[in-house]
KEVOKE-358380 format. One line per 10 residues: number of its first residue (from 1); their letters; for each residue x, y, z of C-alpha. Coordinates in steps of 0.05 Angstrom, whole numbers. Example, Ala and Ser with C-alpha at 12.3 -4.5 7.8 and 13.67 -1.06 7.14 Angstrom:
2
1 = AS = 246:-90:156 | 273:-21:143
This chain:
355
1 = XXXXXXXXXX = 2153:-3679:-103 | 2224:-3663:-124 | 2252:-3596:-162 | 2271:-3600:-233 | 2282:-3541:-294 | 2230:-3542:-340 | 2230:-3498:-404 | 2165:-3469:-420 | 2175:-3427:-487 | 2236:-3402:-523
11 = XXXXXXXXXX = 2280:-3361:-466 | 2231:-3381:-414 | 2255:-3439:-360 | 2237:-3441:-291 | 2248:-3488:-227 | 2178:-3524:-215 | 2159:-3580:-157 | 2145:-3640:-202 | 2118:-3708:-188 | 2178:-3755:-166
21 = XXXXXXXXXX = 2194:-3811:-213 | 2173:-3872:-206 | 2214:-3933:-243 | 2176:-3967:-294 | 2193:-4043:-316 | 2260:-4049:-341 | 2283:-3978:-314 | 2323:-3953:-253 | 2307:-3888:-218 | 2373:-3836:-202
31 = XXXXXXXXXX = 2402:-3791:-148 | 2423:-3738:-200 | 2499:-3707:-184 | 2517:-3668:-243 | 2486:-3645:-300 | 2533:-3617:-364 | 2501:-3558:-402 | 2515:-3566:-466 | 2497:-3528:-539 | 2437:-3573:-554
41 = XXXXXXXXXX = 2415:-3548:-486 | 2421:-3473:-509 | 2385:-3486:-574 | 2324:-3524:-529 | 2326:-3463:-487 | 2324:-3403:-548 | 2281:-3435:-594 | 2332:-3452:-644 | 2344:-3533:-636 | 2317:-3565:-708
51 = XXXXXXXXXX = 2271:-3618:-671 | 2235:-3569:-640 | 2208:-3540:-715 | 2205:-3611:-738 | 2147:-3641:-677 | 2209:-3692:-644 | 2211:-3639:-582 | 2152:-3591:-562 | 2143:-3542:-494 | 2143:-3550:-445
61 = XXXXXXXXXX = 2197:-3598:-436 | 2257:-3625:-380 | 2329:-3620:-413 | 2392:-3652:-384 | 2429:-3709:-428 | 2504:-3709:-400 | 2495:-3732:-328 | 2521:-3777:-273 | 2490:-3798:-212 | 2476:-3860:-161
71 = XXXXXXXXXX = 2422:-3915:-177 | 2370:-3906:-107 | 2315:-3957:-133 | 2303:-4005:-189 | 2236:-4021:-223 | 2216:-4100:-244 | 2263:-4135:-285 | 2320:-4093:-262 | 2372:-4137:-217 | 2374:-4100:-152
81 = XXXXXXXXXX = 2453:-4101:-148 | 2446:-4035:-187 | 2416:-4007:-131 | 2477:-3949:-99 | 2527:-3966:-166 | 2550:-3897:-190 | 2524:-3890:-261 | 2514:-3845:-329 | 2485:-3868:-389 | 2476:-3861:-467
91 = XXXXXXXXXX = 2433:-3811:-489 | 2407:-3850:-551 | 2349:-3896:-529 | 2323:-3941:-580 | 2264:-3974:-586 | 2310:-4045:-583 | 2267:-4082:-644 | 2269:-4050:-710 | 2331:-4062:-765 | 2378:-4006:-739
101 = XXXXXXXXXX = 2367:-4029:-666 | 2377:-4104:-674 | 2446:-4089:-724 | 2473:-4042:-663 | 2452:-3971:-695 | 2403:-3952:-640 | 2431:-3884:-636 | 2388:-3867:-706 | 2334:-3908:-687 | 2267:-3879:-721
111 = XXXXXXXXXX = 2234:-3871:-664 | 2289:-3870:-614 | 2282:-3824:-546 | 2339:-3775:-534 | 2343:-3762:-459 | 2322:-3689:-452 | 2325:-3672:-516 | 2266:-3704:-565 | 2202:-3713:-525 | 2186:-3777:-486
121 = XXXXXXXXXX = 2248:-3775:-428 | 2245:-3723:-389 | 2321:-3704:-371 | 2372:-3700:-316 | 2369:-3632:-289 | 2321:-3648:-235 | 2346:-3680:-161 | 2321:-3746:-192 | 2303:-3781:-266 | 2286:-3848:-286
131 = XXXXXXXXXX = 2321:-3885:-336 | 2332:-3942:-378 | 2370:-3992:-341 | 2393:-4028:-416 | 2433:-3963:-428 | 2470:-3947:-366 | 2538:-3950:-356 | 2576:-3958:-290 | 2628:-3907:-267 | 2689:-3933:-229
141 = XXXXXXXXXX = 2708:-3903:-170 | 2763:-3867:-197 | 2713:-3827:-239 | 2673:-3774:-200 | 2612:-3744:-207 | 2648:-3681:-247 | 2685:-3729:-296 | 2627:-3771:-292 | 2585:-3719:-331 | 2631:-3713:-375
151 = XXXXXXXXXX = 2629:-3778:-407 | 2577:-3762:-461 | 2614:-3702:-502 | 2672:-3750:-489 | 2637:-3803:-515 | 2626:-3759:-579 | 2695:-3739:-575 | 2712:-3817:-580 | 2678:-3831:-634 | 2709:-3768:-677
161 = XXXXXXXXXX = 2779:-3793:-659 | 2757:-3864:-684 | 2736:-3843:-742 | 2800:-3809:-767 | 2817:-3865:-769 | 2899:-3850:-752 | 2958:-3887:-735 | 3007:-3856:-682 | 3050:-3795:-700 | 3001:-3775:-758
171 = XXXXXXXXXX = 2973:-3708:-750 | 2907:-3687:-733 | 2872:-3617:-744 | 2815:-3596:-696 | 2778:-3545:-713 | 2740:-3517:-647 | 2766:-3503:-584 | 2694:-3519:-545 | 2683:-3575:-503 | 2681:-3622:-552
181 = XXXXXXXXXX = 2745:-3597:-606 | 2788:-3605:-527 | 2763:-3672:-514 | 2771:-3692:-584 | 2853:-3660:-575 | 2857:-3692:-515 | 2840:-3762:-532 | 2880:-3761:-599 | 2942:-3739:-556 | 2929:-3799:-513
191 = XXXXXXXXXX = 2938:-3841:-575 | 3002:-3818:-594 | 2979:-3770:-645 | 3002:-3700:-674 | 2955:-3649:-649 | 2932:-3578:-676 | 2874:-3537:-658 | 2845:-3488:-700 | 2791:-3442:-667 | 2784:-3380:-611
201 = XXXXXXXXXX = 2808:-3394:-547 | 2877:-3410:-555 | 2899:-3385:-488 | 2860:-3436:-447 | 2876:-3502:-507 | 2950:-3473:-488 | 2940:-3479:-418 | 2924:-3555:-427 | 2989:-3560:-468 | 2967:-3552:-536
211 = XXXXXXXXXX = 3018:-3505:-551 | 2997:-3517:-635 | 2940:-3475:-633 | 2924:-3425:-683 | 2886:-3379:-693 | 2813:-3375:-739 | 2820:-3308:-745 | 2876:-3299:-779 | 2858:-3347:-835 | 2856:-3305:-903
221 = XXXXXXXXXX = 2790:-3313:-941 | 2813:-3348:-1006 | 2882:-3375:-993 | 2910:-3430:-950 | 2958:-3388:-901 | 3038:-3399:-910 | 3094:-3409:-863 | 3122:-3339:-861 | 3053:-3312:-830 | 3056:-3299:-756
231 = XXXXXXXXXX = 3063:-3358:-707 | 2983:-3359:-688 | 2972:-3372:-758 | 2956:-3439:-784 | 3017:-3466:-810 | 3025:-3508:-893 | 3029:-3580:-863 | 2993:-3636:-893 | 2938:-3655:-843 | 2930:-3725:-851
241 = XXXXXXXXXX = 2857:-3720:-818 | 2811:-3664:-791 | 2756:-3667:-743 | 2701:-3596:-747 | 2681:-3598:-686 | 2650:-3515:-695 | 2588:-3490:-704 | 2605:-3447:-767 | 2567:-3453:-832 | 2640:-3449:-870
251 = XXXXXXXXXX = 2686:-3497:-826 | 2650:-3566:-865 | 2674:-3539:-940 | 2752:-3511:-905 | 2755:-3581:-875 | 2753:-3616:-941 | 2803:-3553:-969 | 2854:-3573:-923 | 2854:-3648:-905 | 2906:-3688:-953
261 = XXXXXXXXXX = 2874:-3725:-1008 | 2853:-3791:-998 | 2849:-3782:-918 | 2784:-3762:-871 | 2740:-3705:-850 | 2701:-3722:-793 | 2641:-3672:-780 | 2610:-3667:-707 | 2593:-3592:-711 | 2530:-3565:-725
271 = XXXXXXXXXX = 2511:-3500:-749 | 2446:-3456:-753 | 2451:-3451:-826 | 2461:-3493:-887 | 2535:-3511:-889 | 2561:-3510:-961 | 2614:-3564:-986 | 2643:-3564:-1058 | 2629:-3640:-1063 | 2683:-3634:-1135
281 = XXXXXXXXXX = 2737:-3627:-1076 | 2712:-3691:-1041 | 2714:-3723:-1104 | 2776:-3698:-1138 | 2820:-3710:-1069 | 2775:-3779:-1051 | 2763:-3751:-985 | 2722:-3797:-935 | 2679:-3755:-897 | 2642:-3784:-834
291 = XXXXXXXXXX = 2581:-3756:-799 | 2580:-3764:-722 | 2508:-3766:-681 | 2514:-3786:-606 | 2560:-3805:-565 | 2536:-3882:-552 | 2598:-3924:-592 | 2646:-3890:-548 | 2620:-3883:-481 | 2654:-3949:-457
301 = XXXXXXXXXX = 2720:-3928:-489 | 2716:-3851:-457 | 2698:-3883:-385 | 2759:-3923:-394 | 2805:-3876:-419 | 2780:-3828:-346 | 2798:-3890:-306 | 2860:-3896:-340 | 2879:-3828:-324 | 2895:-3828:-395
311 = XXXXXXXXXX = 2857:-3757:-393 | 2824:-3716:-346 | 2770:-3678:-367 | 2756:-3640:-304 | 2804:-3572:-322 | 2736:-3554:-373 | 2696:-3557:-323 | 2693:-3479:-306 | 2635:-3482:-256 | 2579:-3518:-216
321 = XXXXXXXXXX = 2526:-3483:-203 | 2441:-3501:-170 | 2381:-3512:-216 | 2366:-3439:-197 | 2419:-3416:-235 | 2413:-3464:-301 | 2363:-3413:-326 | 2411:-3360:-330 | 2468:-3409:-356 | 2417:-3429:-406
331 = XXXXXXXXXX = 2415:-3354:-425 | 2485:-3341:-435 | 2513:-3315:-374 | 2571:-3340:-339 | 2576:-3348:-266 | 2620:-3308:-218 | 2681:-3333:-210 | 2675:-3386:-258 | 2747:-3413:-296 | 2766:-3411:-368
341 = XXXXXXXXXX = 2738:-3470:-374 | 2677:-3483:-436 | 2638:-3521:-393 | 2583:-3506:-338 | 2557:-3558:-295 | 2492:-3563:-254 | 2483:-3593:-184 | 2411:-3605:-168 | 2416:-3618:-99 | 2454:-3545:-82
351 = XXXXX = 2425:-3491:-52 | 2420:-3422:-98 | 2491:-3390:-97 | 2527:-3457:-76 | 2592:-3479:-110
């Protein structure tokens, strides 16, 4: 038996002694190291997440999709030199025969698995999982466990930077400051890019050396903001793309409102709500606007850009904490003495309390 969280109703998750894995053909079975919690996490945890009203994710289930870990044991048709390689892997598992799979679109397969999130995969925020050995990706040694975990939102961070589809010294607008709006900054920085965030937590996207942050709040309601308005206010500049990487119902329609015509709005963020978007401004500035699921075209590119030290993502890491503690995580608290940081990671092999 091995420990693992398991979520047994909206606000309900507990740590239960459940059956170890054992690797079926064609998978590998992990030594889990870290686990990321991210917002799909939350929404499994309240109630909220969309799949769970639709029938793709049901009670009790394991969550856990950004990981990294070490392969212990393969199962048959697995080559045994993956046996003690450090590893994560893509989230999106596709069934590996239908028309999306076989043109390289398995991340909206129709009857895909998402790892910890839809049912059919239990997740990574147990001491061990099995997984799919077709979809894991190895982790150089300069990438540790902590960066390791964070190669999924990266991964989703790669693909919004890609699809802004920018040459160097063109300027980008981010709107969010979470995990994913800083990975999305800090990757576009690595590519030579003009970078300016638009959200909340300016302090800490200052710290990182953003110092063109600005703030959300002081955005007036039905004009764009000018230059004479104080310095945390969103300056007039044409922004040749923007990426909405929030969770606001009205960030999707002030993307399009501010990107300059004939450029791209790339949307990652996902809110509770209908968003609502004028689609006469699309049309009448012949804006490109690009929907991003999943992280699985740029997990290669994120794992190299962490080797490269062309970022490190370990500053938003803000804490590790034991499965014990996930629940409360899950719940909204914040551990003691955890950074400014947006991200929380799990370590199921520490005790209760253990850093």
């Amino acid at each position: 038996m091995m420990r693992a969280l398991v979520v047994t109703a909206p606000g309900k998750a507990e740590v239960r002694e459940v059956p170890m894995p054992i690797a079926a053909p064609g998978q590998v079975i992990v030594d889990v190291e870290r686990v990321g919690v991210c917002g799909t996490d939350v929404e499994l945890f309240t109630g909220e997440m969309s799949y769970l009203h639709s029938g793709a994710s049901s009670y009790p289930l394991r969550p856990g999709h950004e990981w990294s870990g070490t392969v212990r044991s393969v199962g048959a048709g697995v080559g045994e030199s993956w046996i003690g390689r450090r590893v994560t892997g893509d989230t999106m598992i596709g069934c590996g025969d239908c028309r999306r799979c076989l043109a390289g679109r398995h991340h909206v397969c129709p009857e895909r698995h998402e790892l910890g999130i839809r049912d059919g995969l239990p997740g990574a925020l147990a001491e061990r999982m099995a997984f799919p050995a077709a979809y894991l990706h190895p982790l150089p040694d300069s990438v540790d466990a902590v960066a390791g975990a964070m190669v999924e939102p990266a991964g989703n961070a790669q693909r919004c930077v890609d699809a802004a589809d920018l040459a160097a010294g063109e300027r980008l607008l981010i709107l969010g400051t979470g995990t994913i709006g800083l990975l999305t900054a800090m990757l576009a920085r690595a590519r030579g890019l003009e970078v300016h965030l638009l959200g909340q937590e300016l302090e800490f996207a200052r710290s990182l050396g953003f110092s063109q942050s600005w703030d959300v709040a002081s955005l007036p309601s039905t004009t764009l903001p000018s230059t004479t308005l104080p310095s945390t206010t969103l300056p007039t500049l044409s922004w040749d793309a923007v990426v909405d990487a929030t969770n606001a119902p009205s960030m999707p329609g002030l993307a399009i409102s501010l990107v300059e015509p004939g450029r791209r709005v790339v949307h990652i963020g996902l809110s509770g709500t209908p968003s609502m978007i004028d689609t006469r401004d699309a049309v009448l500035k012949d804006v490109t606007t690009v929907g991003i699921l999943g992280a699985s075209a740029g997990l290669a590119d994120a794992i190299a850009a962490f080797a490269a030290g062309a970022i490190d993502p370990r500053p938003l890491v803000a804490a590790t904490v034991g499965l014990e503690e996930a629940a409360a995580v899950l719940s909204g608290s914040r551990p003691a003495g955890a950074g400014p940081g947006p991200k929380i990671q799990i370590n199921p092999r520490i005790a209760y309390g253990g850093r």
